[in-house]
PyMOL commands that place a pseudoatom at each C-alpha (Angstrom):
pseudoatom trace, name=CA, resn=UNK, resi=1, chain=A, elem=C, hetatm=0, pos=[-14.778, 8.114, 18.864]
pseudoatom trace, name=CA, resn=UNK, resi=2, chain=A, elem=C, hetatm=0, pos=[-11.277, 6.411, 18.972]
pseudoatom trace, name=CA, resn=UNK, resi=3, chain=A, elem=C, hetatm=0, pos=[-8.492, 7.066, 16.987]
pseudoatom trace, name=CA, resn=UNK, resi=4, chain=A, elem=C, hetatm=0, pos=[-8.978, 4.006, 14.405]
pseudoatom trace, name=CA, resn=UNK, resi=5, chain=A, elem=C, hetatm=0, pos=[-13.170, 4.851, 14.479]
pseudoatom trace, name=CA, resn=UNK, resi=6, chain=A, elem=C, hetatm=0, pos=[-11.821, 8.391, 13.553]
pseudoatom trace, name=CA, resn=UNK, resi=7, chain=A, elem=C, hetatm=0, pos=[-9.502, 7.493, 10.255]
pseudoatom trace, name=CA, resn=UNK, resi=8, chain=A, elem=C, hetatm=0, pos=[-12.160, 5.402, 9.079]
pseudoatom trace, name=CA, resn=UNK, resi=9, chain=A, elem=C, hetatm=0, pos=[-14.710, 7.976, 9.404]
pseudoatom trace, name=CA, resn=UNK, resi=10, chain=A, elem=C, hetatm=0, pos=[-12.662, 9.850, 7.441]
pseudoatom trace, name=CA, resn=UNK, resi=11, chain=A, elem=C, hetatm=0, pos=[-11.766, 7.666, 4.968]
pseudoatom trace, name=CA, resn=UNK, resi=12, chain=A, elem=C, hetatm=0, pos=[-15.571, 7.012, 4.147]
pseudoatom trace, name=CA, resn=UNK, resi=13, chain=A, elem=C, hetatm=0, pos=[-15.896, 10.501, 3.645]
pseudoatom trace, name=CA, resn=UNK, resi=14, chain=A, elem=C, hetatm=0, pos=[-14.014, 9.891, 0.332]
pseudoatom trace, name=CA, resn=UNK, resi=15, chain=A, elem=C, hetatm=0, pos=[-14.561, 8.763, -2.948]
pseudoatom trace, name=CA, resn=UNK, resi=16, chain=A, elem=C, hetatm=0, pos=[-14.338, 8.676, -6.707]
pseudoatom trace, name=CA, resn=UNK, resi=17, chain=A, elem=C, hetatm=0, pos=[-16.817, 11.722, -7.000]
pseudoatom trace, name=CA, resn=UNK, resi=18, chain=A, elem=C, hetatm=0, pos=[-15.124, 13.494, -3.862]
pseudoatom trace, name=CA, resn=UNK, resi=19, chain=A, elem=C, hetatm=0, pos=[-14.722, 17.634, -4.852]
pseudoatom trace, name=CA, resn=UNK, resi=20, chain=A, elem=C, hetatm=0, pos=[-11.361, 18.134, -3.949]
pseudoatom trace, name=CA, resn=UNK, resi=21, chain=A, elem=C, hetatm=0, pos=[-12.129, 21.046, -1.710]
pseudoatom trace, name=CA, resn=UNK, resi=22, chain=A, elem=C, hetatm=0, pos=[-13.673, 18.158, 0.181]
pseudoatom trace, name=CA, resn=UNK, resi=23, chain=A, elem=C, hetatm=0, pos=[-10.827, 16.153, 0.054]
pseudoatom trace, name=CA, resn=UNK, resi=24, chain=A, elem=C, hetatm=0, pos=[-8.349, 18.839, 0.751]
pseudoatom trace, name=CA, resn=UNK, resi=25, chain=A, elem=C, hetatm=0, pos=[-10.275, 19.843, 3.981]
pseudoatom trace, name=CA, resn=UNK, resi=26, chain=A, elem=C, hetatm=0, pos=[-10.730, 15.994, 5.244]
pseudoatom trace, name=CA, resn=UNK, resi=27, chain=A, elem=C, hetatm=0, pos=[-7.148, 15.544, 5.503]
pseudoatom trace, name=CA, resn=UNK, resi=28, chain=A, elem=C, hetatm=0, pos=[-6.202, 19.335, 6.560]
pseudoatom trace, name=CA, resn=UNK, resi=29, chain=A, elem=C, hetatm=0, pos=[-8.187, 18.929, 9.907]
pseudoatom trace, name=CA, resn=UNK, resi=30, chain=A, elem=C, hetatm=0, pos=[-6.796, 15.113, 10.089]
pseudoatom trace, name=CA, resn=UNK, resi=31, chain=A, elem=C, hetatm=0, pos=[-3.434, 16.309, 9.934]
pseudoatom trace, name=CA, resn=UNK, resi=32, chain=A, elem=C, hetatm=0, pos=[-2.590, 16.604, 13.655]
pseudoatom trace, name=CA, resn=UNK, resi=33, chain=A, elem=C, hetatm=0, pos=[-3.626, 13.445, 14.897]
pseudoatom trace, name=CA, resn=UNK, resi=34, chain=A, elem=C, hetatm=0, pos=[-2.723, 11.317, 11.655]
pseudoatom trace, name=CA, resn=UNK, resi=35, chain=A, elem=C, hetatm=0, pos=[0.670, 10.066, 12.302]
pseudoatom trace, name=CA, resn=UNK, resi=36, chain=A, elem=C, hetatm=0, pos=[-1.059, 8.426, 15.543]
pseudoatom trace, name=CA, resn=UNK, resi=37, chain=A, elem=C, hetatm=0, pos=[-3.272, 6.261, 13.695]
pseudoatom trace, name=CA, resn=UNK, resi=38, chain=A, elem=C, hetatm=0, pos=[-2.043, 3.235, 11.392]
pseudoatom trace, name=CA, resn=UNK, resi=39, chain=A, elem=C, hetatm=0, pos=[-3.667, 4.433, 8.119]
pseudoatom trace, name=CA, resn=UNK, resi=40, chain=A, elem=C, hetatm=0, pos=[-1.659, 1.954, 5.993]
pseudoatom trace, name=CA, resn=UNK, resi=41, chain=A, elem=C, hetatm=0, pos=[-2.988, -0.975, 7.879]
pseudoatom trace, name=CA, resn=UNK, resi=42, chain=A, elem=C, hetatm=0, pos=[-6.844, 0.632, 7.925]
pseudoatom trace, name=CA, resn=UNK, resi=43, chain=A, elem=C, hetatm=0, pos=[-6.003, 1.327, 3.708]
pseudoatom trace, name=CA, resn=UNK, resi=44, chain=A, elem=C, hetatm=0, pos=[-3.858, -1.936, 2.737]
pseudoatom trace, name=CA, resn=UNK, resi=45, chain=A, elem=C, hetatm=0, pos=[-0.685, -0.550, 1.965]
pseudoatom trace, name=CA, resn=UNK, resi=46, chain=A, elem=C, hetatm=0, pos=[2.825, -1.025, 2.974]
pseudoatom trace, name=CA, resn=UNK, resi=47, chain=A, elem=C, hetatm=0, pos=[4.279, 0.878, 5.842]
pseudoatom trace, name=CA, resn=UNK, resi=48, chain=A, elem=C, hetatm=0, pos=[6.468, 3.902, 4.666]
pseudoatom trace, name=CA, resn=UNK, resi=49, chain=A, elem=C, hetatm=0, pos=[9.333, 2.346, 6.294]
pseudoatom trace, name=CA, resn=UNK, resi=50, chain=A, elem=C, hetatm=0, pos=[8.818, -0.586, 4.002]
pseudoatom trace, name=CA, resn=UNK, resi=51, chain=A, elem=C, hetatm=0, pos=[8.786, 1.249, 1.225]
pseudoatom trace, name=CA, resn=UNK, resi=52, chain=A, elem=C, hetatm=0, pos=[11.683, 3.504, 1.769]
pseudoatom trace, name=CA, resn=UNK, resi=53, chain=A, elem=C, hetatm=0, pos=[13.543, -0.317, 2.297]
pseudoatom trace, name=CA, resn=UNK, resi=54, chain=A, elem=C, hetatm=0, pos=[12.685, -1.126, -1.455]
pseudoatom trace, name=CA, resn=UNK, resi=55, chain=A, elem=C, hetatm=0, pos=[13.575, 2.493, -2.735]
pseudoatom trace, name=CA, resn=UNK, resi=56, chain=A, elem=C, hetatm=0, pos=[17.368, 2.258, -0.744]
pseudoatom trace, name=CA, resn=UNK, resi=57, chain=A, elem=C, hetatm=0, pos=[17.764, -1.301, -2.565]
pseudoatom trace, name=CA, resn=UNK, resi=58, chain=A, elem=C, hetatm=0, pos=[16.956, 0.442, -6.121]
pseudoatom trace, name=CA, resn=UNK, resi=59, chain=A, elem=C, hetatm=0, pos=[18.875, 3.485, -6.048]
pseudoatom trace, name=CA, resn=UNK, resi=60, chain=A, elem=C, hetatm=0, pos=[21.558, 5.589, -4.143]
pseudoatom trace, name=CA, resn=UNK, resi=61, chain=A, elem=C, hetatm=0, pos=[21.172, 7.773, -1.469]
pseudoatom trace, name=CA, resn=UNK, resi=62, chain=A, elem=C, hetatm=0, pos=[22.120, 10.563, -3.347]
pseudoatom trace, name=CA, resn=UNK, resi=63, chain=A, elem=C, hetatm=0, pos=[19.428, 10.444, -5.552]
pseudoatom trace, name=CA, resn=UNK, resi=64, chain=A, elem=C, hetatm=0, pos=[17.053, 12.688, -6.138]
pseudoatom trace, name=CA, resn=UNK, resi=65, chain=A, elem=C, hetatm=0, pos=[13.309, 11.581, -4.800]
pseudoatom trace, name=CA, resn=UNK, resi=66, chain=A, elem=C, hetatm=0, pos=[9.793, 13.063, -5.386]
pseudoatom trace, name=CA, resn=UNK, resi=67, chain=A, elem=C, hetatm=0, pos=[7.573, 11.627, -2.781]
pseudoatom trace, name=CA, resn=UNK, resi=68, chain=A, elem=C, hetatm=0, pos=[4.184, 12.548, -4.416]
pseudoatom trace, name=CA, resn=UNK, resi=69, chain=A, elem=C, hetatm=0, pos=[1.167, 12.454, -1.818]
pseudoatom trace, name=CA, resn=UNK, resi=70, chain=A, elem=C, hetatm=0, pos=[3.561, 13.304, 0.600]
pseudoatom trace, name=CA, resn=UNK, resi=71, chain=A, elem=C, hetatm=0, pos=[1.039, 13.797, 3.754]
pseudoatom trace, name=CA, resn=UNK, resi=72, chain=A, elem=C, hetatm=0, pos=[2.424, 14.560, 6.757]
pseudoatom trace, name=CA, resn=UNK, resi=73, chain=A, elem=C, hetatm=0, pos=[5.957, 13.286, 5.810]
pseudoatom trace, name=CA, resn=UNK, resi=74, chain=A, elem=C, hetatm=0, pos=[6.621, 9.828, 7.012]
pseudoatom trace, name=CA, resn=UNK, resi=75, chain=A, elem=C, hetatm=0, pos=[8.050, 8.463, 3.950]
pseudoatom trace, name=CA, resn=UNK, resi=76, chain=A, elem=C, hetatm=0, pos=[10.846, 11.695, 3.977]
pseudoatom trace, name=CA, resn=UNK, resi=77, chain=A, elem=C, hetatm=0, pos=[11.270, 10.993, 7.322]
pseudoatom trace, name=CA, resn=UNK, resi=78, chain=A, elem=C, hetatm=0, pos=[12.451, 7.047, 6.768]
pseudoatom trace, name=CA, resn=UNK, resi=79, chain=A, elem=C, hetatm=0, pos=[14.403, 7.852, 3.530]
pseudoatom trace, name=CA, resn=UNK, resi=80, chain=A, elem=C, hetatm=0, pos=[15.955, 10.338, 5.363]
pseudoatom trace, name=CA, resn=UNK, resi=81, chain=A, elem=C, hetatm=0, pos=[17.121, 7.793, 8.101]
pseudoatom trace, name=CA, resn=UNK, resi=82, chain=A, elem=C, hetatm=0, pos=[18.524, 6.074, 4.949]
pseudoatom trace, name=CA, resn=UNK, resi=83, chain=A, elem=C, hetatm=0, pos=[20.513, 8.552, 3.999]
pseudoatom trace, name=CA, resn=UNK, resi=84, chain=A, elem=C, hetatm=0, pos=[18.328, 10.342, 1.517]
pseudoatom trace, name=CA, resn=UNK, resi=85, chain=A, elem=C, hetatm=0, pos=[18.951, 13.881, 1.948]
pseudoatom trace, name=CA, resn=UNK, resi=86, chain=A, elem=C, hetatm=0, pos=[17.134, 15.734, -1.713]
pseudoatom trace, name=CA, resn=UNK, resi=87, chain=A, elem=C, hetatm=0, pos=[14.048, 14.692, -1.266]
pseudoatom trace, name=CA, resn=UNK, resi=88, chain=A, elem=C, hetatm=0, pos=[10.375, 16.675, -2.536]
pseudoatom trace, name=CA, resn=UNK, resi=89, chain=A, elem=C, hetatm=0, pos=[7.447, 16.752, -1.577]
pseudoatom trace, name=CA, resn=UNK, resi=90, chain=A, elem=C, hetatm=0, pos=[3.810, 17.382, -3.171]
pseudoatom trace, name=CA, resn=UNK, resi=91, chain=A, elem=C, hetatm=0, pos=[0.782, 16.944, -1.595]
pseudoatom trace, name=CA, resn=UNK, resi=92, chain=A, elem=C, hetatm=0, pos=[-2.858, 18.376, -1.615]
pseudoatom trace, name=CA, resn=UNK, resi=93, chain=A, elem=C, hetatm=0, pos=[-3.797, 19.704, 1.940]
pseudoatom trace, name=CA, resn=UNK, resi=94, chain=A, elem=C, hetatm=0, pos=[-1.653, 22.624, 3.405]
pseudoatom trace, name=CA, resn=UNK, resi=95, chain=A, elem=C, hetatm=0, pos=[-2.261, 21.274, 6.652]
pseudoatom trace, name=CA, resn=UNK, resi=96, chain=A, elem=C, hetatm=0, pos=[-0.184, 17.752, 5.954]
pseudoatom trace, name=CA, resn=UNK, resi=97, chain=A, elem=C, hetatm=0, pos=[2.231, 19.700, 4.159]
pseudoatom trace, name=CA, resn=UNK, resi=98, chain=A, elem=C, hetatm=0, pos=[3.101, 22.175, 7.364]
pseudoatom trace, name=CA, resn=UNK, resi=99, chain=A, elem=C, hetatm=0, pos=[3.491, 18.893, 9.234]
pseudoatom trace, name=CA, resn=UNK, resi=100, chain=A, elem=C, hetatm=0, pos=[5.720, 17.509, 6.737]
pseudoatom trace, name=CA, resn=UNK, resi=101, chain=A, elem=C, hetatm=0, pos=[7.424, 20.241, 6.652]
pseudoatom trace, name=CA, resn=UNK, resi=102, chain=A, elem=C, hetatm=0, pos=[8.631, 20.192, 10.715]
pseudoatom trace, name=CA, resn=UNK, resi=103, chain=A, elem=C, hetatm=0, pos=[10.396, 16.938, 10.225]
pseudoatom trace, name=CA, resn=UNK, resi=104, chain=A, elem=C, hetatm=0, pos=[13.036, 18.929, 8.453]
pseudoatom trace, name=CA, resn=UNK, resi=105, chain=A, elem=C, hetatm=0, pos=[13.487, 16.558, 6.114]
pseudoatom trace, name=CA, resn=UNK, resi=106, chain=A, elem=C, hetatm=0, pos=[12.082, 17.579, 2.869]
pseudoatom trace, name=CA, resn=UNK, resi=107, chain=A, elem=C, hetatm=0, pos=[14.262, 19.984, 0.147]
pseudoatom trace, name=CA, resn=UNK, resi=108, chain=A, elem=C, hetatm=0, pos=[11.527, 21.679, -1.226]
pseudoatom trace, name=CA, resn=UNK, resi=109, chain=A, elem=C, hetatm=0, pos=[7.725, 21.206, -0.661]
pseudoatom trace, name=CA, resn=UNK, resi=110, chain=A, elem=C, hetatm=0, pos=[4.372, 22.243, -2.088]
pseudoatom trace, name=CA, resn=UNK, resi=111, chain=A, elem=C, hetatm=0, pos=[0.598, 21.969, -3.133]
pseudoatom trace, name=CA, resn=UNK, resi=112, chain=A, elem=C, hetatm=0, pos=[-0.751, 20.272, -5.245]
pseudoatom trace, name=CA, resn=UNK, resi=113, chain=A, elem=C, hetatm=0, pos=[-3.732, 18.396, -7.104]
pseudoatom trace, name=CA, resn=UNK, resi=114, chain=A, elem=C, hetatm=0, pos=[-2.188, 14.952, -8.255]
pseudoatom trace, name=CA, resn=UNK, resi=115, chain=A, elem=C, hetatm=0, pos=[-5.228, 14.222, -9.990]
pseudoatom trace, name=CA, resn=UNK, resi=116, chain=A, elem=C, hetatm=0, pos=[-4.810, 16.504, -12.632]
pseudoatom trace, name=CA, resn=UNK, resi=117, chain=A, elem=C, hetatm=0, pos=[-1.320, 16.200, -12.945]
pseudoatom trace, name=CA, resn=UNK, resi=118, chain=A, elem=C, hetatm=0, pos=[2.179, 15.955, -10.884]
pseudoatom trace, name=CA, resn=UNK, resi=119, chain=A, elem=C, hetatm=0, pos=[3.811, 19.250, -11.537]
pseudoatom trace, name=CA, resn=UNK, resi=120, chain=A, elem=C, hetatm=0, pos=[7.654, 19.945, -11.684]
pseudoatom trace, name=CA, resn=UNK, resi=121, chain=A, elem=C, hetatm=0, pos=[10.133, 19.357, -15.238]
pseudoatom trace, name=CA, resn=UNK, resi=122, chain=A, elem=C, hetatm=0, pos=[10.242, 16.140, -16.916]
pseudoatom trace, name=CA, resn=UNK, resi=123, chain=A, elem=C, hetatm=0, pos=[12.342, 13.661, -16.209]
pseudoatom trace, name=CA, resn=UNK, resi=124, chain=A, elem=C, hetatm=0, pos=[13.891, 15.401, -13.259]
pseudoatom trace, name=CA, resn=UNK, resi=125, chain=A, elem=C, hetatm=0, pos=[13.538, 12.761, -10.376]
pseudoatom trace, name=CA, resn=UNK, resi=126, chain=A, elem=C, hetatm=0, pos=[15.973, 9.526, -10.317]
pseudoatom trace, name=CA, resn=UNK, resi=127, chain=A, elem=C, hetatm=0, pos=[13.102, 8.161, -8.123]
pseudoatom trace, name=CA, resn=UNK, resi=128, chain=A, elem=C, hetatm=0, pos=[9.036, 8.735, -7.030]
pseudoatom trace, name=CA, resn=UNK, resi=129, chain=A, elem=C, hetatm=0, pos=[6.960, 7.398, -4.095]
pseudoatom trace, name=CA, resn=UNK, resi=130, chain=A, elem=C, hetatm=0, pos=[3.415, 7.452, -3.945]
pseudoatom trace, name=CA, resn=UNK, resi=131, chain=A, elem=C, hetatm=0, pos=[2.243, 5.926, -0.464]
pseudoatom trace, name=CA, resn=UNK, resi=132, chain=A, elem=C, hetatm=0, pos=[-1.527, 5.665, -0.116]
pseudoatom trace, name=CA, resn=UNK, resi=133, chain=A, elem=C, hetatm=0, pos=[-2.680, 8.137, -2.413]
pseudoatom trace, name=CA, resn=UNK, resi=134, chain=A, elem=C, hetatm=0, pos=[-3.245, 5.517, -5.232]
pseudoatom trace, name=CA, resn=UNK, resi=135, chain=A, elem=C, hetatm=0, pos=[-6.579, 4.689, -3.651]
pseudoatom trace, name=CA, resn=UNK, resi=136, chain=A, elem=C, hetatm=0, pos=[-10.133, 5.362, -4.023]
pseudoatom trace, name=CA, resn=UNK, resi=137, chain=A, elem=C, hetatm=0, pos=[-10.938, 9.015, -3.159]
pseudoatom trace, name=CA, resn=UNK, resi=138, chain=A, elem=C, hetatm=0, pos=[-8.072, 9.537, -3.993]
pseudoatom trace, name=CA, resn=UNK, resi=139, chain=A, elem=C, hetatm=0, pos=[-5.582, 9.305, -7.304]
pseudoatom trace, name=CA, resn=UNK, resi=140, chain=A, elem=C, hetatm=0, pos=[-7.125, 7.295, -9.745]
pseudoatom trace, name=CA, resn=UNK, resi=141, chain=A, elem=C, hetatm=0, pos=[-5.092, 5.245, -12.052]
pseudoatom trace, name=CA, resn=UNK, resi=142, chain=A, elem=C, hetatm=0, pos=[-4.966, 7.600, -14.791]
pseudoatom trace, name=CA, resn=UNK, resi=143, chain=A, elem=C, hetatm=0, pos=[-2.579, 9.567, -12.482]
pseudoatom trace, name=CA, resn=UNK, resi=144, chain=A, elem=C, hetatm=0, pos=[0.066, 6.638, -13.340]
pseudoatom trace, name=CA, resn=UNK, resi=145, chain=A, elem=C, hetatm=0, pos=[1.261, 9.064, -16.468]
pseudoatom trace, name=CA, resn=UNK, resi=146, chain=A, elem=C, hetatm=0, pos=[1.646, 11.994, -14.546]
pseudoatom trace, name=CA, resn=UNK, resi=147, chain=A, elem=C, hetatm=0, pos=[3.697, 10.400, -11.981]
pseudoatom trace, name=CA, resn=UNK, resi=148, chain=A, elem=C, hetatm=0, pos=[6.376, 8.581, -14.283]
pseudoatom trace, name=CA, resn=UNK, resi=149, chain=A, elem=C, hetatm=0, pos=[6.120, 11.841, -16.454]
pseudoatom trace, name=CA, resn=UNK, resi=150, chain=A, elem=C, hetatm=0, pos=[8.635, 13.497, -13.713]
pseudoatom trace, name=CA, resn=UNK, resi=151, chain=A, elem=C, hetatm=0, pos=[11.379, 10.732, -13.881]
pseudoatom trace, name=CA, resn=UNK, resi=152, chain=A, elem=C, hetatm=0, pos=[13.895, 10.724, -15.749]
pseudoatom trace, name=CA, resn=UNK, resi=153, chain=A, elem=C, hetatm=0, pos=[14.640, 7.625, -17.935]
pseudoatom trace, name=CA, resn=UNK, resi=154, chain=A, elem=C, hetatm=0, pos=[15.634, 4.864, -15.809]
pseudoatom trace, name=CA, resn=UNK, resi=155, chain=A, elem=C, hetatm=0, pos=[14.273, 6.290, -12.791]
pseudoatom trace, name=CA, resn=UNK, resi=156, chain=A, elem=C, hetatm=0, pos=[11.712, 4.141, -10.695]
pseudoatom trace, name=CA, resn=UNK, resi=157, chain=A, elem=C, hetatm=0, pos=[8.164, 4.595, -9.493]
pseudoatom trace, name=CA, resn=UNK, resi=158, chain=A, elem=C, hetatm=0, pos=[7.587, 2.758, -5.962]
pseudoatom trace, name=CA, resn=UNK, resi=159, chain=A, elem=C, hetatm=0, pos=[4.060, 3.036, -5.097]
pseudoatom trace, name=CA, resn=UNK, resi=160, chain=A, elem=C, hetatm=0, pos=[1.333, 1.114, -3.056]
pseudoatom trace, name=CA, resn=UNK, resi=161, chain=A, elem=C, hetatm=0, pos=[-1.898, -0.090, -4.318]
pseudoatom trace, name=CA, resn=UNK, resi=162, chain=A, elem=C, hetatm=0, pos=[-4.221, -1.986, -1.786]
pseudoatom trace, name=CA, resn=UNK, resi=163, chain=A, elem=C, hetatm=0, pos=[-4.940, -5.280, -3.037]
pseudoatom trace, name=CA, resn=UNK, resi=164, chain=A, elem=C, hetatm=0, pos=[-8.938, -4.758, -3.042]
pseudoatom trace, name=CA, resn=UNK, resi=165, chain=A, elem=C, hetatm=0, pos=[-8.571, -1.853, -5.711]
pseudoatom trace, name=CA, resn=UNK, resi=166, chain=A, elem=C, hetatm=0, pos=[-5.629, -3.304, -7.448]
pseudoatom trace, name=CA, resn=UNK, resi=167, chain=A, elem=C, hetatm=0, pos=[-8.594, -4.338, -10.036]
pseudoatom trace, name=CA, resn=UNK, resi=168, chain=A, elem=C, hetatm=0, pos=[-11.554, -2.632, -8.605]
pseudoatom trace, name=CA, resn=UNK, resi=169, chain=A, elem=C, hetatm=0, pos=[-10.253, 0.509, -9.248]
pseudoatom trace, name=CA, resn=UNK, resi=170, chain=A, elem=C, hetatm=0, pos=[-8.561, 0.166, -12.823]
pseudoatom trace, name=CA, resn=UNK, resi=171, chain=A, elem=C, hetatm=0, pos=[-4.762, 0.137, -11.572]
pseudoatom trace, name=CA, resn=UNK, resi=172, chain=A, elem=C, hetatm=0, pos=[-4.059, -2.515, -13.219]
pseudoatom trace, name=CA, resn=UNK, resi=173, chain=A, elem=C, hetatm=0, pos=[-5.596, -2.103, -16.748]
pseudoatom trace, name=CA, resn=UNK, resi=174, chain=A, elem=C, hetatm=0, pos=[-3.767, 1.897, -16.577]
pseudoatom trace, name=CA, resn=UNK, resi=175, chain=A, elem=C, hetatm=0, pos=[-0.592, -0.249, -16.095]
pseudoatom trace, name=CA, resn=UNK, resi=176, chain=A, elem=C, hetatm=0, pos=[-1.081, -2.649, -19.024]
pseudoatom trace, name=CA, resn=UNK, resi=177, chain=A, elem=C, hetatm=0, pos=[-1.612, 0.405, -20.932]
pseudoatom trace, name=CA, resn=UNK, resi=178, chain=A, elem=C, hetatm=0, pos=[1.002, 2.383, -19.889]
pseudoatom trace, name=CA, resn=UNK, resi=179, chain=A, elem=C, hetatm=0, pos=[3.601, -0.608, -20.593]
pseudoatom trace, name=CA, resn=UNK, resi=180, chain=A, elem=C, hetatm=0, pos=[2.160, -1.321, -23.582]
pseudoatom trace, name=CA, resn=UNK, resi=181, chain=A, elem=C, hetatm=0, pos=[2.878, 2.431, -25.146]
pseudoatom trace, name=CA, resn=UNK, resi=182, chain=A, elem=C, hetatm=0, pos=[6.151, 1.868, -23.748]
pseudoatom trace, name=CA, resn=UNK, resi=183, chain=A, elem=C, hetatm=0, pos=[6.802, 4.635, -20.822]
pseudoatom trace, name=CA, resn=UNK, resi=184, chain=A, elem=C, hetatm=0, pos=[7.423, 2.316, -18.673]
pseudoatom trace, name=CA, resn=UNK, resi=185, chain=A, elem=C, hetatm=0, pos=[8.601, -1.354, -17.610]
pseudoatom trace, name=CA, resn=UNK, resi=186, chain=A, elem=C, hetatm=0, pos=[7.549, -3.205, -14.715]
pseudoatom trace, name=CA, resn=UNK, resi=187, chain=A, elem=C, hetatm=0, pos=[9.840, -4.367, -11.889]
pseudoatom trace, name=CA, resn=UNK, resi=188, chain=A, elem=C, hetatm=0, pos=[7.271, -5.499, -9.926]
pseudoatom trace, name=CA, resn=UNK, resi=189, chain=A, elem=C, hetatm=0, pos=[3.111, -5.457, -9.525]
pseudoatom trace, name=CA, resn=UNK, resi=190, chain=A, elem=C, hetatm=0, pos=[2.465, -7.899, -7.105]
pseudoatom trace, name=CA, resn=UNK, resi=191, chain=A, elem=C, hetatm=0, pos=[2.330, -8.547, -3.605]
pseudoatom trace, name=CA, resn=UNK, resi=192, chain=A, elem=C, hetatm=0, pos=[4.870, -10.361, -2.028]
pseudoatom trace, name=CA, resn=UNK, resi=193, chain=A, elem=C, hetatm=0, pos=[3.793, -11.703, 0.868]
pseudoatom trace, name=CA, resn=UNK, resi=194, chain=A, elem=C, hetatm=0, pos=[5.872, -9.043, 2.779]
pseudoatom trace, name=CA, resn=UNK, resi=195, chain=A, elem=C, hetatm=0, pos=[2.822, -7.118, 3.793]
pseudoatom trace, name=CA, resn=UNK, resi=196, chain=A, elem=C, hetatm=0, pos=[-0.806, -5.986, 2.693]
pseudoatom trace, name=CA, resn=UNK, resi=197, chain=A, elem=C, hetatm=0, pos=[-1.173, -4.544, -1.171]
pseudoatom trace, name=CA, resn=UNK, resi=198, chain=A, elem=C, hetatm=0, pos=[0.966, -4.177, -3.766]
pseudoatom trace, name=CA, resn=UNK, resi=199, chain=A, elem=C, hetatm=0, pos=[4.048, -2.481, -3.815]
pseudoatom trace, name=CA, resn=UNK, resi=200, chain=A, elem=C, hetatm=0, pos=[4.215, -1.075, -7.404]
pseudoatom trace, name=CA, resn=UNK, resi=201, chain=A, elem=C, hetatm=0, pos=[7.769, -0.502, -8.905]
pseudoatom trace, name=CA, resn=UNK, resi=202, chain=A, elem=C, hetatm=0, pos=[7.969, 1.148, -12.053]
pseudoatom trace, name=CA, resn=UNK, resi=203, chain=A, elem=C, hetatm=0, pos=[10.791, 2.184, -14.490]
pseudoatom trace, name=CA, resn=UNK, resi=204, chain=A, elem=C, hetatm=0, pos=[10.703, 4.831, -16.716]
pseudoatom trace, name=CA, resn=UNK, resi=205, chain=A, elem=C, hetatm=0, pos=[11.299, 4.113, -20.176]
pseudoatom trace, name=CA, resn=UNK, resi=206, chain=A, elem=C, hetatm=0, pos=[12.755, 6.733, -22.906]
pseudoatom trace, name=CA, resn=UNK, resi=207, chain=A, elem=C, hetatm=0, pos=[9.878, 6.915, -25.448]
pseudoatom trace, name=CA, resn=UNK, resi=208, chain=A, elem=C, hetatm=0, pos=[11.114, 7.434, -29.564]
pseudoatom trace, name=CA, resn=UNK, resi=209, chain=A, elem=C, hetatm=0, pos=[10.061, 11.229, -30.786]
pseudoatom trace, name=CA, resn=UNK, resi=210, chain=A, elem=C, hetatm=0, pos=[10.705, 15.363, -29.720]
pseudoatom trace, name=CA, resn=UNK, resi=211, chain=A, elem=C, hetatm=0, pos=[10.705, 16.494, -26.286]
pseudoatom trace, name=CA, resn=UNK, resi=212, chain=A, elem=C, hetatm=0, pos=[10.875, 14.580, -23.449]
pseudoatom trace, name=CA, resn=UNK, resi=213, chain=A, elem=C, hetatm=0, pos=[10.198, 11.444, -23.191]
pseudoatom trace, name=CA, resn=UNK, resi=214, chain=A, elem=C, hetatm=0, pos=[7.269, 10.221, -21.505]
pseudoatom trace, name=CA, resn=UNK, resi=215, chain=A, elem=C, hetatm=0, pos=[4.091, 12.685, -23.213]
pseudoatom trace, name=CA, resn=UNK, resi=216, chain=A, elem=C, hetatm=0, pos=[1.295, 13.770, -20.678]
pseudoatom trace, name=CA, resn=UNK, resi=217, chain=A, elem=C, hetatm=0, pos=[-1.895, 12.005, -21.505]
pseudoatom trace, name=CA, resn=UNK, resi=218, chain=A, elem=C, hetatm=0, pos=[-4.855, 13.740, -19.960]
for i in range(1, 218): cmd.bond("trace and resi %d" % i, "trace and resi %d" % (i + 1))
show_as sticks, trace
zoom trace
C-alpha cells in the first residue's frame, strides 16, 4: 500500500458517526508517516503554508494564535517561519501532538476533543487556525461556536473547508447562523481560486449582555 493508498484508507475510516476513540487511534498510529503524505490535497484544503500567508496579512507576529486541530504541527511550524513565536496548540490524538511538539515551535500544547468544545478562557486568542479538521469525521459545523468562543473581539478565525462539504456538511448554514446572532462577521467564505476549498476567515464580534462575549451554544 503506498503512501497516498494509505491516507485515504485512513480517511475512509472516518465519519460523522466515528467514536472518537476511533478517531483518536486512526490518526495516533498515522502520526509518523503523516507529514509525508499531502493530506490537504487528498482532503481539499489549503496548504498550511497558505494559510499561515493569510493569517501574517491579518495580524502581527506578535499575536497570540490558537491553532486548533493542530496535528502534527505544520501550521506552527510555517507561522513560526513568519515570525509567530506564542503560538497553541490543541489537538485530539497524543500521538500528533508529541510530533507537534518536536518542531519546537508551539508555547503550550494539549488534548483535546474539538467536537465538544475548544477549551482555554474566552476571548484570549488575537487569532485561530483550524486546518483540515473542519471535515467530515471530523469537526462538524456546530464546532464554529466553540472555536470563535476563544477569540477575543476582533480576533480572526482562518480555517479551511473543502469545497465538497462546504454545503454537504452544513458549514455553511452554521455560518449564516452564527453571523446572523452576531458573534461573528465574515471576511471571507469563498474560494479564491488560489487553491482547493475554502479558506474561511472569521472575525469575532463583541455580543451585547454579561460575561464574555461570544456564549457557548451546545
Amino acid at each position: 500500500m503506498d503512501s497516498a493508498t494509505g491516507a485515504a484508507a485512513r480517511l475512509a475510516l472516518l465519519d460523522a458517526d466515528t467514536d472518537v476513540s476511533v478517531a483518536r487511534r486512526v490518526y495516533d498510529e498515522w502520526a509518523p508517516t503523516y507529514d509525508g503524505e499531502d493530506v490537504a490535497a487528498l482532503m481539499g484544503h489549503r496548504t498550511a503554508a497558505h494559510v499561515a500567508d493569510r493569517v501574517l496579512a491579518l495580524v502581527r507576529p506578535d499575536t497570540e494564535v490558537l491553532d486548533a486541530g493542530c496535528g502534527t504541527g505544520l501550521v506552527g511550524a510555517e507561522l513560526a517561519v513568519r515570525g509567530f513565536r506564542s503560538i497553541d496548540g490543541l489537538d485530539l490524538s497524543p500521538g500528533m501532538l508529541r510530533r507537534a511538539r518536536r518542531r519546537g515551535v508551539y508555547h503550550d500544547l494539549g488534548p483535546a476533543d474539538l467536537r465538544v468544545s475548544t477549551p482555554g478562557a474566552s476571548g484570549k486568542f488575537g487569532v485561530l487556525t483550524c486546518v483540515g479538521a473542519l471535515a467530515p469525521g471530523h469537526l462538524g459545523p456546530g464546532a464554529l461556536v466553540g472555536l470563535v468562543r476563544v477569540l477575543r473581539p476582533g480576533g480572526f478565525l482562518v480555517a479551511t473547508v473543502a469545497e465538497d462539504a462546504w454545503m454537504a456538511g452544513g458549514y455553511d448554514r452554521a455560518l449564516g447562523r452564527l453571523t446572523a446572532d452576531g458573534y461573528a462577521e465574515v471576511v471571507e467564505d469563498g474560494a479564491d481560486g488560489d487553491g482547493p476549498g475554502r479558506l474561511l476567515v472569521l472575525e469575532a464580534r463583541e455580543v451585547p449582555g454579561p460575561g464574555r462575549s461570544v456564549i457557548w451554544i451546545p
